[in-house]
Phi, psi and omega in degrees: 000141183288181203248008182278313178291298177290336174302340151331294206290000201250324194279357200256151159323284205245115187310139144305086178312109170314355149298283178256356183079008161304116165352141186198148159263109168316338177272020188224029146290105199261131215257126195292067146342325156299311191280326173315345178287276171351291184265027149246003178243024193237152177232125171217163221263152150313141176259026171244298179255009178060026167280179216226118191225170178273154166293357181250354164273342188329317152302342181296293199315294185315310177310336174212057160304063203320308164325308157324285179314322193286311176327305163317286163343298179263031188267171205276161132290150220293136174189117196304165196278324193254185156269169186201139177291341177254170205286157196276123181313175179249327227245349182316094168314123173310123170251009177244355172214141220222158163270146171298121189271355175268328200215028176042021175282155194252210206007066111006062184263190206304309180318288216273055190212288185310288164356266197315293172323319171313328216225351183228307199288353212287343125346306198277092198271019152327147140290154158198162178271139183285167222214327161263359172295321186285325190290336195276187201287335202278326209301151198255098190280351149295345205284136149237123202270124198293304187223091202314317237277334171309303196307294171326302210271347187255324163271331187270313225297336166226186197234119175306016172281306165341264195282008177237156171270130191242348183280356171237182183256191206277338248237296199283341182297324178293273186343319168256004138285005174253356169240037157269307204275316198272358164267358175302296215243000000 
């Protein structure tokens, strides 16, 4: 786990894996040494300005890209693909900020939910329904997740925008993980 993931988990009497929620000594943690290596010797270009940033600043940067920003900014609005007799909904659920399904605070986006459950929830054996699963077309507003906060950490904890290009189609993206794997090796 990266020290972002754990540090929840650190801050209570008695610690949590943030995996399985099993009791763990915090002194017997050991720093993945490797993958930091890793995402501080690897580069890959920005997807706003192509500057060439290490993965482990990568989030830093985007955040605060100007190119980034403007791209947000300037991303469209729902506008159907074909033409169509029918009407462009009205009704589109917010997918970017969510309620706490335990204690109902709202605006919410994904990070700072997970968060907020980590630190007020971690306890708390409800079912409950996850609030981005549920907003998105496929998700199940009925679905109660047996253990939400494992679920929050293994699907919610970032925003695939962070690591997807949405500026290229699926074709040049395969393309361009095999040949990202095949210069790996």
């Amino acid at each position: 786990f990266c020290g972002e993931c754990l540090q929840p988990c650190l801050q209570v009497p008695s610690p949590l894996c943030p995996l399985c929620r099993m009791p763990f000594d915090p002194k017997k943690v050991e720093k993945a040494s490797s993958v930091e290596k890793q995402l501080s010797s690897y580069k890959a270009p920005c997807r706003g300005c192509s500057k060439k940033v290490t993965l482990a600043k990568m989030r830093s940067h985007v955040s605060s890209c100007a190119k980034v920003q403007e791209q947000m900014a300037s991303c469209p609005k729902f506008v159907p693909v074909v033409p169509t007799s029918q009407p462009i909904p009205s009704n589109i659920p917010n997918r970017s900020t969510f309620v706490c399904p335990y204690c109902g605070a709202r605006n919410l986006d994904q990070q700072e939910l997970v968060k907020h459950c980590m630190e007020n929830h971690r306890n708390d054996p409800n079912k409950v329904v996850c609030p981005v699963c549920s907003a998105m077309p496929w998700g199940d507003p009925s679905y109660k997740s047996a253990n939400f906060l494992q679920h929050l950490l293994h699907r919610h904890k970032f925003s695939y925008d962070t690591f997807v290009d949405y500026n290229i189609d699926e074709e040049a993206a395969l393309q361009a993980a095999l040949a990202l794997s095949l210069s790996e090796n």
